[in-house]
N, C-alpha and C positions, 0 to 999 in steps of 0.2 A: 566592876567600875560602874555606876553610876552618874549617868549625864540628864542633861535637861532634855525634856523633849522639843524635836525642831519642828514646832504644829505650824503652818501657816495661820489658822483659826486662833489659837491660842498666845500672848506671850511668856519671854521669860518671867518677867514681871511679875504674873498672873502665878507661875508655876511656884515661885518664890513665895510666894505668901499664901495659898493653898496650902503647900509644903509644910509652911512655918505655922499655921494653926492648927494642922491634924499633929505635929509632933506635939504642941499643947497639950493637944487632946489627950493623946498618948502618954504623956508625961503627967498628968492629970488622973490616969485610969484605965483610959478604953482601954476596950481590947484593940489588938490590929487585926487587919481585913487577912495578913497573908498569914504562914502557919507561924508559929512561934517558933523565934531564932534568937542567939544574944546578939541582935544587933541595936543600937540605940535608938530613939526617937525617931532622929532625925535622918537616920538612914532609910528607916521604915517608912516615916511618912514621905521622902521621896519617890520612894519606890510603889507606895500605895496608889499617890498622885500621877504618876509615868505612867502607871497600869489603867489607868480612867478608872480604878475604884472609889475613888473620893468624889464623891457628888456636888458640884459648886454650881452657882447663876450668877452670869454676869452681867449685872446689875448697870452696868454701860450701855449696852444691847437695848434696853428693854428703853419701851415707849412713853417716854414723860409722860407725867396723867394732866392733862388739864388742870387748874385751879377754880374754884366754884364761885362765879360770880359772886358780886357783895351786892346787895340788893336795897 
């Protein structure tokens, strides 16, 4: 069975759409991170994501950049 993970850091939100563009991915070509199984996409890329193999930034976090004065 496959569940979301319960990250304090992290939401479900977050895992949800991670989730949903590595199965893109997947569904597109890549290869997957774990060994080759028949499982579909989307099981894959949850399971990729749970695993913290799927590398994401979250772009929330990060420090607005200033705007450069008009001169």
């Amino acid at each position: 069975m496959y569940c979301i993970p319960d990250d304090v850091d992290a939401s479900t939100y977050r895992f949800i759409i991670v989730a949903a563009k590595r199965a893109r991915q997947l569904q597109n070509g890549h290869r997957s991170l774990l060994p080759a199984t028949n499982k579909k996409p989307t099981m894959l890329a949850m399971e990729e994501v749970r695993r913290g193999l799927v590398p994401y930034d979250d772009l929330s976090r990060e420090e607005p950049q200033p705007l450069a004065e008009a001169e």
